[in-house]
TORNUFI-556072 format. One record per residue (C-alpha): x, y, z; residue in one letter. Coordinates in Angstrom, 2 decimals. Layout:
N
X,Y,Z,A .
...
This chain:
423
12.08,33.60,10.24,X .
11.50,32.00,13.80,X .
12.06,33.69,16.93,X .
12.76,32.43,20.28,X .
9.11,31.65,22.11,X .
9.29,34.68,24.55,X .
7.96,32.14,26.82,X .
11.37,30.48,27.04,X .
12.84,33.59,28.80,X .
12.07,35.67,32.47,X .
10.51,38.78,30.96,X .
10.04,39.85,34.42,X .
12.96,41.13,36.51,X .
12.76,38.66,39.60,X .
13.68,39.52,42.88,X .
17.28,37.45,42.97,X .
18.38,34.92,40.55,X .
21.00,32.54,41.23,X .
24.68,32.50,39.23,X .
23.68,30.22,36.99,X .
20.06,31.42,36.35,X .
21.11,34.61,35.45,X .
24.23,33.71,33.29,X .
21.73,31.53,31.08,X .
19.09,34.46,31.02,X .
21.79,37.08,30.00,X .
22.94,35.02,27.55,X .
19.67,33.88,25.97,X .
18.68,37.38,25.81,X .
21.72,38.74,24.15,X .
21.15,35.43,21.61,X .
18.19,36.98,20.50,X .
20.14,39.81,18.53,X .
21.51,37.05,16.56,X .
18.53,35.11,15.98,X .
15.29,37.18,16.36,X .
17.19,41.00,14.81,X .
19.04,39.10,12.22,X .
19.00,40.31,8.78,X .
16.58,38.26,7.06,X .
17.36,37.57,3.75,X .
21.08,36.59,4.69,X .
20.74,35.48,8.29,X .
23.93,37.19,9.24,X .
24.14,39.39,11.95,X .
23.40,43.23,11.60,X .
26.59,45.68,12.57,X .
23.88,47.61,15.21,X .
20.62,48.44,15.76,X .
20.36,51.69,13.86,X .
17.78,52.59,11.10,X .
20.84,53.37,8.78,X .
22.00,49.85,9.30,X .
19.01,47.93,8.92,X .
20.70,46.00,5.69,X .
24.60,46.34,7.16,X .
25.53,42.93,8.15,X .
29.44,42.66,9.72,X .
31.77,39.46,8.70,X .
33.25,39.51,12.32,X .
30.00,39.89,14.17,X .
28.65,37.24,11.96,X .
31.17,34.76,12.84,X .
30.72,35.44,16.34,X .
26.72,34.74,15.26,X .
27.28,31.41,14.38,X .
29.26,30.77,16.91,X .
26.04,31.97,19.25,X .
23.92,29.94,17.30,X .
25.80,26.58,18.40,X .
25.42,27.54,21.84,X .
21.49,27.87,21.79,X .
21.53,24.58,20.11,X .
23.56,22.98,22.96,X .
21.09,24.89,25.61,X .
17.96,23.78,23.45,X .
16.56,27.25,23.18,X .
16.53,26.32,19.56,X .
16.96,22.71,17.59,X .
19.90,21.93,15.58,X .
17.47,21.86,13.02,X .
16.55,25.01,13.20,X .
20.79,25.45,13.88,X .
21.21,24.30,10.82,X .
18.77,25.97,8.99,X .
20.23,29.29,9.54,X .
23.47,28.02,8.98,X .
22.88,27.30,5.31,X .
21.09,29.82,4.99,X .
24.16,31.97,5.95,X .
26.56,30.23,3.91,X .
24.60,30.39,1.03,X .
24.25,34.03,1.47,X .
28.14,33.87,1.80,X .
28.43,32.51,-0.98,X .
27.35,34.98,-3.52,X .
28.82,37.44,-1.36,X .
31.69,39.70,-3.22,X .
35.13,38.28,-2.00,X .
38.41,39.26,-3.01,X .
41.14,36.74,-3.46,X .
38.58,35.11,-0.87,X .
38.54,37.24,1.90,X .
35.43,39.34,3.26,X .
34.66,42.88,3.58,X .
33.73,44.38,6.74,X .
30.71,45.33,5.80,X .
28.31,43.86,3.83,X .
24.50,44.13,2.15,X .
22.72,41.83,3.60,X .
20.49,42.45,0.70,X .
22.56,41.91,-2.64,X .
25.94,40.89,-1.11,X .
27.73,43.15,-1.98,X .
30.46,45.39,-0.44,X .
29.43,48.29,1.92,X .
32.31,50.85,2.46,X .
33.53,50.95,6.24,X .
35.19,53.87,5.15,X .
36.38,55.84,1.70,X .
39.48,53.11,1.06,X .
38.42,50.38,2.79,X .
35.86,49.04,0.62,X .
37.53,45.65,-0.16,X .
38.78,42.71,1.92,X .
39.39,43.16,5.16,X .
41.29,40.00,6.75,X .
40.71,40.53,10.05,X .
37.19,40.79,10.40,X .
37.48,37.30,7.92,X .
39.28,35.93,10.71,X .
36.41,36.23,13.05,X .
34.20,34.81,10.51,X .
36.55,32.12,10.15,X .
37.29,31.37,13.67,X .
33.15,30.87,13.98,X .
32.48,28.95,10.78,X .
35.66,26.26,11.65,X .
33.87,25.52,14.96,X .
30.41,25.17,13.22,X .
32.14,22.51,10.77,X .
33.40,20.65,14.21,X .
29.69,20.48,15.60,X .
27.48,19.79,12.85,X .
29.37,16.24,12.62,X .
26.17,14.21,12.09,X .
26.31,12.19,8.25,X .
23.02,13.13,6.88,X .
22.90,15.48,3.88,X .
21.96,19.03,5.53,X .
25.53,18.85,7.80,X .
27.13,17.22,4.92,X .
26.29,20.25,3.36,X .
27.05,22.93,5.75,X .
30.78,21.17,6.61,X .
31.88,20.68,2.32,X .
30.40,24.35,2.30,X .
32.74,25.53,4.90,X .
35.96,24.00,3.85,X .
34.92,24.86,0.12,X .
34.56,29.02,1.65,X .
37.66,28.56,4.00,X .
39.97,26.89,1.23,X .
39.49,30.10,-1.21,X .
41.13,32.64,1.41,X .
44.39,33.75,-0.39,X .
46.08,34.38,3.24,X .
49.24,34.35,1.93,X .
48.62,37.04,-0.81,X .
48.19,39.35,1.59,X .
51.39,39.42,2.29,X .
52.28,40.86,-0.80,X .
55.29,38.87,-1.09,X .
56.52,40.56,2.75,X .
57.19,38.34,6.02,X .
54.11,40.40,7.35,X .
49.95,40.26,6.65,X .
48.18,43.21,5.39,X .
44.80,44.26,6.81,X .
43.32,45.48,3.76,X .
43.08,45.33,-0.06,X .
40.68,47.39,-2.12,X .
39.91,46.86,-5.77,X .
39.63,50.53,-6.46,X .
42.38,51.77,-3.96,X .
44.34,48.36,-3.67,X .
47.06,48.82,-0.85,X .
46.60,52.58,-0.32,X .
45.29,51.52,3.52,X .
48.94,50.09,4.08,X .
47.88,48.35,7.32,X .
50.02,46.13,8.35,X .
48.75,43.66,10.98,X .
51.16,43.70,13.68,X .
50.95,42.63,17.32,X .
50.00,43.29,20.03,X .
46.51,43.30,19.83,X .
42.88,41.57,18.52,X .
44.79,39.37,15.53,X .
46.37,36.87,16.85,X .
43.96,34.77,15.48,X .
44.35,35.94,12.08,X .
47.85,34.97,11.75,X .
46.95,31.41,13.44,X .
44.13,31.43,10.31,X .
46.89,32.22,7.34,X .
49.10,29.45,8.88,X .
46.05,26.42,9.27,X .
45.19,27.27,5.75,X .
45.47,24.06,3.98,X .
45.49,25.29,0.30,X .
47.04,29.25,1.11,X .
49.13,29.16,4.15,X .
51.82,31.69,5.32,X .
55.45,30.60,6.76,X .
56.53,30.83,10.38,X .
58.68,33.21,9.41,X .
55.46,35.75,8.99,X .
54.37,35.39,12.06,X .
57.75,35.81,13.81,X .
59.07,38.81,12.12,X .
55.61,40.23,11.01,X .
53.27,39.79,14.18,X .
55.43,39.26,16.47,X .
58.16,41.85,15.31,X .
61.14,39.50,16.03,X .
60.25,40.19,19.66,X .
59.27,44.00,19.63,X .
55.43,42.84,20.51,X .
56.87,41.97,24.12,X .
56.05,44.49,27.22,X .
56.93,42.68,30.62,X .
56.31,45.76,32.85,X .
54.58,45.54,35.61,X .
51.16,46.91,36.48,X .
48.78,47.31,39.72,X .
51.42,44.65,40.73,X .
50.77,42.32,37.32,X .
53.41,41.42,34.91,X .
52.20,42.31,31.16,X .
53.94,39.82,29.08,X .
53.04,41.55,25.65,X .
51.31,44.94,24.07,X .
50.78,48.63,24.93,X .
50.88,49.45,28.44,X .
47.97,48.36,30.76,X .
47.56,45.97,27.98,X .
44.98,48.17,25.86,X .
41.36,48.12,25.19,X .
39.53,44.52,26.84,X .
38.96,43.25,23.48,X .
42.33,42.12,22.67,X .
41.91,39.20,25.07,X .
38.11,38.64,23.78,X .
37.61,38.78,20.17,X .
40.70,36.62,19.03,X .
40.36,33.94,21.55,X .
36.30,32.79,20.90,X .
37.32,29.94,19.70,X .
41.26,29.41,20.56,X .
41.74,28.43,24.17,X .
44.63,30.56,25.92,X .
44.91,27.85,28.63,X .
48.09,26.53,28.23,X .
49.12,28.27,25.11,X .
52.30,29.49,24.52,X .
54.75,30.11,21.93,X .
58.32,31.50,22.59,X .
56.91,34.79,22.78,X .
54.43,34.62,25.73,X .
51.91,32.25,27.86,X .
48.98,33.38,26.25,X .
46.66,32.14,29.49,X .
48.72,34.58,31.45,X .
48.69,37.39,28.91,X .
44.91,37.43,28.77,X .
44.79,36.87,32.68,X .
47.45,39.91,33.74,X .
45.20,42.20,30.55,X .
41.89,41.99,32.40,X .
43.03,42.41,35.76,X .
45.39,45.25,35.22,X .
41.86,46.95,33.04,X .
39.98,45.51,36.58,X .
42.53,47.11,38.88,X .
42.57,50.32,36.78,X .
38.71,50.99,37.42,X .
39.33,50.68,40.66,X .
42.20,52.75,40.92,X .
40.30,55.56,39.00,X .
42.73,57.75,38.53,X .
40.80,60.10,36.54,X .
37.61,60.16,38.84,X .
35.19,59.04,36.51,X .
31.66,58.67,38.52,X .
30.66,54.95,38.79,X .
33.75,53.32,38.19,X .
34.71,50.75,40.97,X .
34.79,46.55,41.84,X .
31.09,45.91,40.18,X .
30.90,48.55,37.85,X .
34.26,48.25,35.64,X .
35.33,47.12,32.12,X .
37.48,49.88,28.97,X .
37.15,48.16,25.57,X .
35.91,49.42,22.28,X .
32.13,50.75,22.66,X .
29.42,53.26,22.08,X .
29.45,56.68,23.53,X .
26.33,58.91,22.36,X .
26.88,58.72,18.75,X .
29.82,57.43,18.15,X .
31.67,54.19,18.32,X .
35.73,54.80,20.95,X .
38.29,52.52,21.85,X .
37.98,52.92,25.71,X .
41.30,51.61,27.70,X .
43.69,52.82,30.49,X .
45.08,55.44,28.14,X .
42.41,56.89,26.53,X .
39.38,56.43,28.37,X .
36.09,59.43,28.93,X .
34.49,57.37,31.78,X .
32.34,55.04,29.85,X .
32.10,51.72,30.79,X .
31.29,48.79,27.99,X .
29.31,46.10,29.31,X .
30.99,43.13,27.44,X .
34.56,44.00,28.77,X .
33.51,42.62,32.05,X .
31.36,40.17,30.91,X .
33.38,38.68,28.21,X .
36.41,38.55,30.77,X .
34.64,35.55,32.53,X .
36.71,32.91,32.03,X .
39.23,34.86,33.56,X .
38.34,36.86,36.12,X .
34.68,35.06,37.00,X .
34.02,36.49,40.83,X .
35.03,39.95,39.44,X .
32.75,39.56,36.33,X .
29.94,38.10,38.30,X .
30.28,41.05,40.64,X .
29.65,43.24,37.63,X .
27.07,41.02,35.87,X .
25.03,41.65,38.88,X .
25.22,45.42,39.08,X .
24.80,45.42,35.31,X .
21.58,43.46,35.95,X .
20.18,44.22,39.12,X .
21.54,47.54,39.67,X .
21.12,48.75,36.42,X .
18.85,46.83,34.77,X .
16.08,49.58,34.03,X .
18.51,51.49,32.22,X .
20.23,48.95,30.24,X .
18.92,45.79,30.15,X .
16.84,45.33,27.47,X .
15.32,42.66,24.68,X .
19.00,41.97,23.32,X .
20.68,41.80,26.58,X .
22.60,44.45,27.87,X .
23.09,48.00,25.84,X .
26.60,48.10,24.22,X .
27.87,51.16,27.48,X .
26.89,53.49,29.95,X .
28.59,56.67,31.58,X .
27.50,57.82,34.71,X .
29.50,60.61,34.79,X .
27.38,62.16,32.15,X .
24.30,59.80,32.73,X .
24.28,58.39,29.75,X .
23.41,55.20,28.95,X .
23.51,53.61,25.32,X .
20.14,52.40,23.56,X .
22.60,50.17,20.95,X .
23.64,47.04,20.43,X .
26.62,46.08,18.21,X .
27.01,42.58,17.15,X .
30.40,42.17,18.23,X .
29.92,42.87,21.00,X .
26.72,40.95,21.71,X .
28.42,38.34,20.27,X .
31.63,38.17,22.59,X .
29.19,38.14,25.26,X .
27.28,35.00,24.94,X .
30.97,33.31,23.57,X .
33.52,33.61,26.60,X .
30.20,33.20,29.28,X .
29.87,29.89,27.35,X .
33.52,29.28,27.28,X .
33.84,29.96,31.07,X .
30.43,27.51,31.70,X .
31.48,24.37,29.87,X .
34.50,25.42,27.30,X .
31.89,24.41,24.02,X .
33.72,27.06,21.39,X .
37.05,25.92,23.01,X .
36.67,22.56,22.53,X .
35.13,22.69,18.91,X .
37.98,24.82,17.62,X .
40.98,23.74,18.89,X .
39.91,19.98,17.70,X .
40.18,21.30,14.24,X .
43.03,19.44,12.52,X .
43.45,22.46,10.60,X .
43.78,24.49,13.41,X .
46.23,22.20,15.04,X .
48.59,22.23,12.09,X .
49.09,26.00,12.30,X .
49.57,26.26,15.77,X .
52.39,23.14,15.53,X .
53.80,25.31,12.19,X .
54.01,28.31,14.09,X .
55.71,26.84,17.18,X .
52.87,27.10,19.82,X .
52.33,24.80,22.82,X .
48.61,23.60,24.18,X .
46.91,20.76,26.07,X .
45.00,20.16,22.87,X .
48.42,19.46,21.01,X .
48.64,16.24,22.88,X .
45.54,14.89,22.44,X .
């Protein structure tokens, strides 16, 4: 497997970079986890870096992975040969992979392919997490466009995976998605997928499917809820257009929204643009606030999404927080909130560099109030960081994704409205 010349990248802490020095350092480090820790006979991305992972790979981080891996093409800290190399070797990998009605599990064995249980029933498809996968693999058939036979390949290989995904099965015959499917414990998990929250891009997915698409009327009275998705209260002086109050862990206006541009999308239910925007400042405003008096929180040092805390994994927001602080809240919030997330990029870096800044980037969290800070990285979350930097720098997973004709037939099924409609 090749690794990243360490030559490429400032080993050496420098006395002051500028913005864009340091955004392309951060992000080529945090790369790494994706190129140089990846599992190596699949090439997908491992869930963290634990000993009792070491053969765990994650469908979601994965998708983010190859999403990563387009980037360092673009920024020539690797050739698209070497792109597409790992590519194929992924999709191969995916290929023998255990699906179910063509989904992914959330886990898999990056040795054998087959399922690892992310918990006693949910050892089966999980749709989400294929969404994520999905959302990455539809922008890495956009970019590897070129007619000789490797990208040939990789694209026929991608629409081949993407056309199997039974979306609409997992309805089971209801105007509403279900999370989950097992072959041992089949529905038992009884997830429904509802909004508000990480998967809107999982019903956008089910309704682009060319061979296995849901109907409009899914999304509306599933997701949606026939409106009951819809907040509109107002916060640190912010209308929230849709979800739980203070609009709930970071994530939600991260993970979903890699590849599908919020600017200037809307549907009847919300501005999507100004969802995500009111979301991270209301989590911004909140730190700041710190009602709770959590040491450390404040203008550079803010950000409540899902993350690490000593050994296990919480979903940190407004409402349920313990004073930790996840690194790729901020960071990920770029393209919407880029002076505030710069502010905290540079504490992160220069203020607290020692402690968390490390060969993959940043550490997944810290708390000050207990001086803690994490020694782990989790792929998602490594992942979402290099994405939305790259989205706010030049737009690349935007543009790739939304270009999709698939994509752009689900969005125009479901009722949505975007600059990339008209084009």
């Amino acid at each position: 497997m090749s690794t990243i010349s360490k030559n490429k990248i400032q080993e050496s802490k420098p006395e002051r970079l500028s913005d864009e020095a340091l955004l392309e350092l951060v992000q080529q480090r945090t790369f790494r986890y994706f190129w140089d820790f990846a599992e190596p006979n699949s090439g997908m991305a491992r869930e963290r870096n634990r000993d009792t992972f070491q053969n765990v790979v994650t469908t979601g981080g994965s998708g983010f992975g190859v999403m990563a891996i387009i980037v360092a093409a673009e920024r020539k800290w690797i050739t698209r040969v070497e792109a597409a190399a790992r590519i194929k070797q992924i999709l191969s990998f995916l290929s023998g992979a255990d699906q179910y009605h063509g989904a992914f599990a959330h886990w898999i064995d990056g040795n054998t392919g087959k399922t690892v249980p992310f918990s006693k029933k949910d050892n089966g498809a999980d749709l989400v997490e294929t969404s994520f996968l999905f959302q990455g693999l539809l922008a890495v058939r956009q970019y590897f466009s070129k007619r000789n036979e490797e990208e040939k390949w990789i694209r026929e290989e991608i629409t081949r995976l993407w056309e199997q995904v039974n979306w609409d099965w997992f309805t089971r015959g209801e105007n509403v998605l279900y999370w989950h499917w097992s072959p041992d414990h089949q529905w038992k998990m009884n997830l429904k997928i509802e909004g508000y929250n990480e998967a809107l891009i999982t019903y956008i997915l089910a309704a682009a499917s060319p061979q296995h698409a849901i109907s409009k009327n899914v999304y509306d009275e599933g997701w949606a809820r026939n409106g009951d998705m819809k907040n509109g209260k107002v916060f640190y002086h912010m209308k929230l257009p849709l979800g739980p109050d203070f609009g709930g862990p970071l994530f939600f206006a991260h993970f979903g929204f890699a590849g599908l541009d919020p600017r200037g999308l809307k549907d009847r239910f919300a501005d999507y643009g100004k969802q995500n925007l009111a979301h991270v400042k209301i989590n911004y405003r909140y730190c700041i606030d710190n009602p709770s008096g959590f040491k450390g929180y404040g203008k550079e040092s803010w950000g409540l999404s899902a993350c690490d805390y000593k050994k296990r994994y919480y979903e940190q927001s407004p409402l349920k927080e313990n004073g930790t602080i996840c690194c790729s809240a901020a960071l990920a919030s770029m393209p919407y909130t880029p002076k505030e997330s710069m502010a905290a990029l540079r504490y992160f870096y220069e203020g607290l560099g020692d402690k968390i800044f490390g060969e993959y980037g940043f550490t997944d969290s810290f708390n000050q109030t207990h001086n803690w800070y994490a020694d782990s990285y989790l792929a998602i979350n490594q992942g979402i960081t290099v994405l939305m930097i790259e989205n706010y720098r030049t737009g690349l997973l935007w543009n790739l994704f939304m270009k999709d004709p698939d994509i752009k037939n689900g969005l125009l099924k479901l009722g949505f409205e975007s600059p990339w409609l008209i084009k």
